[in-house]
Backbone as numpy.savetxt, mean C-alpha at the origin, in Angstrom:
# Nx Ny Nz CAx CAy CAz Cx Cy Cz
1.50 -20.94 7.49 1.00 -19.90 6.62 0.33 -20.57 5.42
-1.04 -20.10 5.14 -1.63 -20.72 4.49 -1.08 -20.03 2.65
-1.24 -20.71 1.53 -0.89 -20.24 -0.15 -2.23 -19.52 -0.47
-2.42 -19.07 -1.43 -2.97 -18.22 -2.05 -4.15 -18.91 -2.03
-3.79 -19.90 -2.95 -5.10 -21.48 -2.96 -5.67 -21.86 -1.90
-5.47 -21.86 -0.89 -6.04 -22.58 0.68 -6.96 -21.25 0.88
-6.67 -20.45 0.32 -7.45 -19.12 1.33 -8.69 -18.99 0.72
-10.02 -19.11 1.40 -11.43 -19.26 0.47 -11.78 -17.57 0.27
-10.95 -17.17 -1.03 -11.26 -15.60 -1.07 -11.82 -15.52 -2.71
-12.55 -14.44 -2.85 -13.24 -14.15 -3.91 -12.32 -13.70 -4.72
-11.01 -14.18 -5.51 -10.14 -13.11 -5.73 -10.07 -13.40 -7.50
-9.63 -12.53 -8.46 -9.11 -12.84 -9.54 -7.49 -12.53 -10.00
-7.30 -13.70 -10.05 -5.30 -13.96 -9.72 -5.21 -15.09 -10.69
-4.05 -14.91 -11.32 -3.14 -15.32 -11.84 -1.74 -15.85 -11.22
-1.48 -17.06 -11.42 -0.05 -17.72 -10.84 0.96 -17.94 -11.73
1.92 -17.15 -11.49 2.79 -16.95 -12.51 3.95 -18.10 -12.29
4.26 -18.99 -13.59 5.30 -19.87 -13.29 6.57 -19.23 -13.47
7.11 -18.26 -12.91 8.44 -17.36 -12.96 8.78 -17.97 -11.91
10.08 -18.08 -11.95 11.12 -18.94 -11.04 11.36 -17.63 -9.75
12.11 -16.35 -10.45 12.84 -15.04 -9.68 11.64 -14.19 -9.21
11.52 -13.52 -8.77 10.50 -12.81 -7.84 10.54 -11.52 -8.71
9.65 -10.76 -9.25 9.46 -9.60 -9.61 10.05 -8.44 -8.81
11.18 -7.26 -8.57 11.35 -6.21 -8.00 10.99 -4.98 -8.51
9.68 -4.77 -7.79 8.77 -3.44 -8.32 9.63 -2.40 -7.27
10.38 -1.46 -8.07 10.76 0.02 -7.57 9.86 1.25 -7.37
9.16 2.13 -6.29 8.52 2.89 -6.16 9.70 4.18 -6.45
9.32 5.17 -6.82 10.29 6.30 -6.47 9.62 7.22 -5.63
10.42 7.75 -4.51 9.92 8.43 -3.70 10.31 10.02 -3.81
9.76 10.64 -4.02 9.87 12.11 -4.44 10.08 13.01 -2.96
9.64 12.30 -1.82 9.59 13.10 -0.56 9.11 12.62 0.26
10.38 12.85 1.54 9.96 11.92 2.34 9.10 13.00 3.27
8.28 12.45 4.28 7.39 13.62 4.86 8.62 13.73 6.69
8.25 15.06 6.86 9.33 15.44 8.12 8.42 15.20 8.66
7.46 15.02 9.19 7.12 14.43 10.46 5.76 13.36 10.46
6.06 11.67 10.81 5.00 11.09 10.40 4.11 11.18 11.22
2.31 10.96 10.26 1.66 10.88 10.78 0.75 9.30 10.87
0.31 8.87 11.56 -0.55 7.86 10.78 -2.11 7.83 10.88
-2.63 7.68 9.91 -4.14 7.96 9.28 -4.62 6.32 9.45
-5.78 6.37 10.44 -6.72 4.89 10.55 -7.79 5.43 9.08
-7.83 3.75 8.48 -8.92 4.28 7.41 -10.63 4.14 7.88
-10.55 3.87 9.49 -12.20 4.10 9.80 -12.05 6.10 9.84
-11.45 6.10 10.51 -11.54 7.33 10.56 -11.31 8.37 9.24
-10.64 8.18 8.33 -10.05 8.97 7.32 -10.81 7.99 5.94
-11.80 7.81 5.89 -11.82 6.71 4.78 -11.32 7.03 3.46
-11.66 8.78 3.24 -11.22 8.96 1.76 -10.07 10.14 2.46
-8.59 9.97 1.82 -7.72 11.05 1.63 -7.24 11.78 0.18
-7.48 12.70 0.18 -6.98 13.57 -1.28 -5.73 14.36 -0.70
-4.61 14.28 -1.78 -3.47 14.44 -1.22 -2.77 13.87 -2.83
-1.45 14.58 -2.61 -0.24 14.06 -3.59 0.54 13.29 -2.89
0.17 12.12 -3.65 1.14 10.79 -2.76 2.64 10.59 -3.70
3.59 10.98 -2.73 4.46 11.20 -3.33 5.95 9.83 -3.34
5.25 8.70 -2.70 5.78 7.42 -2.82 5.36 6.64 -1.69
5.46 5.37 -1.99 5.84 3.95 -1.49 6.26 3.24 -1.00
6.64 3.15 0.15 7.94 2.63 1.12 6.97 1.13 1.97
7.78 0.25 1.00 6.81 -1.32 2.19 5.41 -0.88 1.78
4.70 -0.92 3.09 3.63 -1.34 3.63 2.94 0.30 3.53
3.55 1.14 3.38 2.91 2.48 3.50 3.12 3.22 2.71
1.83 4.74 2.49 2.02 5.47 1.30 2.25 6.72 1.86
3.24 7.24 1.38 3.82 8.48 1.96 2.57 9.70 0.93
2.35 10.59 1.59 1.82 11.72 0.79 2.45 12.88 1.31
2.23 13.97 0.54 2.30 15.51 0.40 2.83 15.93 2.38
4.34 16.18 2.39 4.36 16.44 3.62 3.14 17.07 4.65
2.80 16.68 5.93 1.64 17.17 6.41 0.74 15.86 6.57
0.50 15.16 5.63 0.10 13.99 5.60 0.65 12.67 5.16
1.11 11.84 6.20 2.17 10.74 5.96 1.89 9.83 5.71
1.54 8.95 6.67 1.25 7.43 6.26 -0.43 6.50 6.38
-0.59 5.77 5.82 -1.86 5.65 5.92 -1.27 3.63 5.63
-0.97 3.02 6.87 -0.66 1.79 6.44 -1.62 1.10 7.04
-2.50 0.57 7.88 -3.26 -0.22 8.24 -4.46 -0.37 7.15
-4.48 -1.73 6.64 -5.83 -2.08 6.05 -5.26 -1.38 4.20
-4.58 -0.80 3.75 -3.82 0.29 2.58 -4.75 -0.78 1.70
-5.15 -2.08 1.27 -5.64 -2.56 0.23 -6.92 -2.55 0.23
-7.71 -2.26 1.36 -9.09 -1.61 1.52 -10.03 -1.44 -0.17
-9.35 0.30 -0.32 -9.88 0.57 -1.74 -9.41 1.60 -2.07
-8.27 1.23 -3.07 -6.89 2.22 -3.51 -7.23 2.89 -4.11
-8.77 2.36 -5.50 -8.75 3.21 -6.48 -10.30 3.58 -6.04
């Protein structure tokens, strides 16, 4: 597995000399009853109340669940 440094990416990053690993908490307001999953060729833009964070995926507004493949695409 290649470090951050080996990877020839256009990126602007900062390397933090912290020893312990940061634990970012999402709160999840609702989980959705039945998942779905959203490709972002197909769905490129979703509007929706995303109502948390779990790993790799963003839960939204029951009805519409997960959207994890590719999620760093273009968040904002």
């Amino acid at each position: 597995m290649k470090t951050i440094q080996e990877l020839d990416l256009d990126l602007d990053y900062k390397i933090s000399n912290q020893e312990n690993p940061t634990h970012i908490r999402y709160p999840i307001q609702s989980y959705p009853s039945k998942i779905q999953s959203l490709a972002p060729e197909k769905h490129p833009v979703i509007e929706d109340v995303l109502t948390g964070i779990k790993g790799q995926y963003l839960l939204f507004h029951p009805g519409l669940s997960t959207y994890a493949r590719m999620v760093v695409m273009n968040l904002f």
